[in-house]
Structure formats: C-alpha cells, structure tokens
N, C-alpha and C positions, 0 to 999 in steps of 0.2 A: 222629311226624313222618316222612314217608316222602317227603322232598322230594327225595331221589337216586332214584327208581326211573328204570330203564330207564341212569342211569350205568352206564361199566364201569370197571372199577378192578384195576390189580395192584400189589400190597405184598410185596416181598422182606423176607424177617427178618422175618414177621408169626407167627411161631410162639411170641412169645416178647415182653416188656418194653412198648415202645411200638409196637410195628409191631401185634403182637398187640391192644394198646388203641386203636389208629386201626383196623384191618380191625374190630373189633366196632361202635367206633363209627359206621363208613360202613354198616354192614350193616344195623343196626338202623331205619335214613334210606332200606333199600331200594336202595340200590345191587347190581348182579351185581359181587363180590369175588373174585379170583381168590390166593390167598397160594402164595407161595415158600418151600418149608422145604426143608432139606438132608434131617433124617431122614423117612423114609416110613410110620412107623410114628407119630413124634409128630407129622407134619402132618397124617394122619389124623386123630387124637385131639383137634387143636386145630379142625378145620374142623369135629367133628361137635357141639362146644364152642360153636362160634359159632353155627352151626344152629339151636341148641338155647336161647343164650341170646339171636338176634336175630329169631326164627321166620322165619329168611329162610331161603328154600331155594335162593335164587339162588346159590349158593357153590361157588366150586370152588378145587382146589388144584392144584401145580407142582411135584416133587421135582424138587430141582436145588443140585450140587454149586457154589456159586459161587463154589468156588476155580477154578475149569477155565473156561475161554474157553466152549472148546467143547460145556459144561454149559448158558453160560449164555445162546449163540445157539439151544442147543438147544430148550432152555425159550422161547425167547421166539416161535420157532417154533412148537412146540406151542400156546402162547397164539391165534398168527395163525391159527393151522387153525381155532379157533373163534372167533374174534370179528375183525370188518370195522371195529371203531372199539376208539380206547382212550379213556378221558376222563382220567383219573386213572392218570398212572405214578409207586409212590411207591419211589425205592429207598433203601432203610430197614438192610438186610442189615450188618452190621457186625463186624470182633472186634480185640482186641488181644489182646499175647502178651508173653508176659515178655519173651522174647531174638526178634529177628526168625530167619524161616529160611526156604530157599528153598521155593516153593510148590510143587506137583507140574505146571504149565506151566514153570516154572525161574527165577522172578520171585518177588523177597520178598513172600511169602504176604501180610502185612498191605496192602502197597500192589494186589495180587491181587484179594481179596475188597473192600477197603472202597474202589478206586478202578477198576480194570478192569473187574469188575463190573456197578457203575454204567454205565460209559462203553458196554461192549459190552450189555446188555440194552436201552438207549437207542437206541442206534445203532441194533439191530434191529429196533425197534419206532417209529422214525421216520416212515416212512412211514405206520402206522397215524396215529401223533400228528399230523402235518401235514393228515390226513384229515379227523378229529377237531375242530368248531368248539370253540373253548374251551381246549382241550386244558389240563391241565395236568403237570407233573414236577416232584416235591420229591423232594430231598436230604439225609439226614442227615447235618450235618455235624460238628462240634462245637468246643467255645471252646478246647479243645488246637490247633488249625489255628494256633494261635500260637507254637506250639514247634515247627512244621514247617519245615521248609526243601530246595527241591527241585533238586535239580540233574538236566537229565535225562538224561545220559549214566551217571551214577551212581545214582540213586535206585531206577529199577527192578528192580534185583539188589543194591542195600544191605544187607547181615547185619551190618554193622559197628558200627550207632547202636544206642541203645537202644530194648527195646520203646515205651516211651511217646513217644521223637520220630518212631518209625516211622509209630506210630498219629497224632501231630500233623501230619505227613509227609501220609499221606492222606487227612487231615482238608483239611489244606491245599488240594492236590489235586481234591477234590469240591468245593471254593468257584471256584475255575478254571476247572474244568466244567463248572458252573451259568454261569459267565458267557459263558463261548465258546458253549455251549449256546443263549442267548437270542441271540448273534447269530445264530448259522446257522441259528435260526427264521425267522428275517428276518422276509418278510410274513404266514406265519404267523400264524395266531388262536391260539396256543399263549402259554404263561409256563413258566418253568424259575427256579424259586430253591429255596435250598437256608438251613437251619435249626440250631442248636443247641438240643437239646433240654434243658441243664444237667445239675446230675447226678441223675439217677433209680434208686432203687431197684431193680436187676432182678439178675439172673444175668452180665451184661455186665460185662464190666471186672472192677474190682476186688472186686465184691459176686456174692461165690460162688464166688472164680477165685484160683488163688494168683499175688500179681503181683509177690511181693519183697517183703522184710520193712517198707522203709518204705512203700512204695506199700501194703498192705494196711493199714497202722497210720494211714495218712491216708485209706481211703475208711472203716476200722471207724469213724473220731474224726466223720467225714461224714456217715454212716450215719443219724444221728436228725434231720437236715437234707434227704436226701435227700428229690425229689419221689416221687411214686408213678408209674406206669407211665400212667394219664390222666392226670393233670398235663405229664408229659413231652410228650402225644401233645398237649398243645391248639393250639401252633404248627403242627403240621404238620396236624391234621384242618382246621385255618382256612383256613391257604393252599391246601387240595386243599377246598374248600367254599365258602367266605366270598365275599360278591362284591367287598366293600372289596377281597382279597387280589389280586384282577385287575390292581390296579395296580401291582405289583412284578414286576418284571422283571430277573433276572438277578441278586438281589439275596441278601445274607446275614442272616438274621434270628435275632432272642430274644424271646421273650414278646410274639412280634408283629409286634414293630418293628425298621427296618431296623437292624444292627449295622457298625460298622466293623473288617473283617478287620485280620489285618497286612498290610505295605508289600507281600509279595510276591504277594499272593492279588490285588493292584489294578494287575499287569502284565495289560497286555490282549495283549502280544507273548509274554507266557511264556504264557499262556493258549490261544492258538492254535498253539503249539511243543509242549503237551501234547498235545494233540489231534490230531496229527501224528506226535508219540510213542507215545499211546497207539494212536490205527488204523493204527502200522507196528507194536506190539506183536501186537494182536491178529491183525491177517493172518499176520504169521509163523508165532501157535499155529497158527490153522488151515489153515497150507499154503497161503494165497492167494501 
C-alpha cells in the first residue's frame, strides 16, 4: 500500500523504540521521511535500515542535538532548504533521567528535550504547516503527565523534584501544547493532538537505563506486559494517517481514543502562559 506517496514527514526520536516503528511504517506507504537522531553515525545506520527494509528511497535524515534551542531551529531550518510543504510533523524525541540537571541552554534538561524541543521545532516549522492542506502534528505524550505539576516561574530550572515528576512535569507540558497549538491553527486546515503510547518495550526509560532501585524493579516486574515498539506506534501512525483521526483536535489520546488528562493540563489560561513562557525561553537561548 503506497497510499502516502508524495507525503512529507519529520519524526524526531525516530532512531529508536516507536519513532523508529512509525518512520518504517510511514515509509513502507511511500511517504518522503525525514528522521531526527542525535547520534550521526546511528542515524546513519537507521536511515540505511529503513531504505533497505521499506525499499523506499525517498528517506533522508537530521542530526540534531535536541537538547539545544539552537540545534533544534537549526535543524528545522535545514528541513525548510528542502522541502516547501510538511504534511506530517511527529515530535516523538523523548528521555528521562534519574535526578533532573541543568541542560547545556541552563533549563532542566528533561523539561529541555521532551518540552522546548517540541515547542521550538514547531514553531519553526509553522509556516510550512499552515501551508500544508491537511497538515498534521503529533505529540508524544504520556499517562505520567499525571504526576506533573507546572509552575512557570519555577519549573524551567527545577533540579529539585524527582526524575520521574520532572519527566511527568513535561509530559504535562506537551498536552498544553498540543492544545494552545490547535488554537493558534485557528483557520488552518492543520490538527495538533498529542498521545500516550503506554508502556513499551525499548531502551527508553526504565528498560535498558538505570533509574533507581525501585523504579527499575517496577519496569523489570512490567517487562513481560510491556507492548512492542509497533504496538506502541499504532496511536500515533493513526493519528498522522487515519482519516477518522481528522477529527481530533487538540486532544489527548490512548489506543485511539480521546483520554482525559489531569485538572491542570485542561487550563486553557496556563496553556497560553506556557506558550509565552516557553517563546520568552527560546528567544532568550537565541539572543532575540
């Protein structure tokens, strides 16, 4: 089925768990894939991977540090010198960390990667998306977003909480995002929702990673429950494919269907106060 040809597509964190299982799956449908890996030698190795298992030759890659602002306007830059539409933006990019610590912009690393990220690869690639009929943006978000709690004068330089609220902290965060996101589509032919994929077997997190004695002894006990890295991916290849998924807008999902976040992720006031936080964040890195 080669029903994406001539789509364009960018997947951050596609080097690896479910980003990696949605960029094969969109490729093998004929889509042009563009992936986001940090390393340059394993984003190599995964693009010639995908080539090879989707015979699609339309494939290209992005090395990009998406702890750095300025990594990740970079990159999205780079993207814009070749391509004049986007159809599909998936930012997928994700990590947790036993103890939060500050990032190398000066912003705890975790809320860095799995929320600035997002925000600023979006942001710069907007104009493509508003271009774009159809457009869509998916989220990885996840069901920890319920252990977050955001304050925004304190959260963007928090080393104080633990790793796993820091990680629910930006969980939180990307469900905000997604929905400030779908307003300031406005009239836009675009959608922006954002997904929990549950827990999935990969390198991420707890599986492969040391995360503290209990936390590892609850993802090993988890371990034989865990989905697979396509099972993870089937929410999010739906919503970036599916036509039913057209009608979600702005929204948090599982296994499809809509989910209801916590109390704080359904402020539409803190939501647009992120998003005001976060593009005074990012100008700052870059000296605007």
């Amino acid at each position: 089925m080669k029903d994406l040809e001539g789509k364009i597509v960018l997947i951050t964190g596609a080097t690896d768990g479910i980003g990696k299982a949605t960029a094969l799956a969109l490729a093998k449908r004929g889509a042009y894939v563009t992936i986001v890996g940090r390393s340059a030698q394993k984003t190599a190795k995964v693009l010639e991977e995908l080539e090879s298992a989707s015979n699609n030759q339309h494939l290209d890659s992005i090395v990009c540090d998406l702890s750095r602002v300025a990594e990740v306007k970079r990159a999205a830059e780079e993207f814009k010198a070749k391509h004049s539409r986007l159809d599909i933006l998936i930012n997928n990019a994700g990590a947790t960390f036993r103890k939060p610590v500050l990032g190398p912009d000066g912003y705890e690393l975790t809320f860095s990667l799995n929320h600035l990220a997002y925000f600023q690869m979006t942001h710069s690639l907007l104009d493509l998306i508003k271009a774009t009929p159809g457009a869509r943006i998916i989220s990885t978000a996840s069901s920890l977003q319920s252990l977050g709690k955001i304050d925004l004068e304190k959260t963007p330089k928090d080393i104080s909480q633990s790793g796993l609220r820091a990680y629910g902290t930006s969980k939180l965060a990307n469900i905000l995002f997604t929905k400030e996101l779908q307003r300031r589509l406005g009239g836009a032919d675009a959608t922006a929702n954002c997904f929990t994929p549950g827990m999935v077997r990969t390198s991420f997190g707890g599986f492969g990673s040391n995360q503290g004695l209990l936390l590892n002894m609850v993802f090993r006990l988890a371990a034989p429950f865990a989905k697979r890295p396509e099972q993870g991916a089937d929410t999010q290849i739906w919503l970036a494919t599916a036509n039913e998924a057209r009608a979600f807008k702005g929204e948090f999902l599982s296994n499809r269907k809509t989910r209801m976040p916590q109390k704080q992720a359904m402020d539409a006031k803190l939501a647009k106060e992120l998003w005001t936080r976060s593009e005074e964040i990012c100008n700052e890195i870059l000296g605007r």
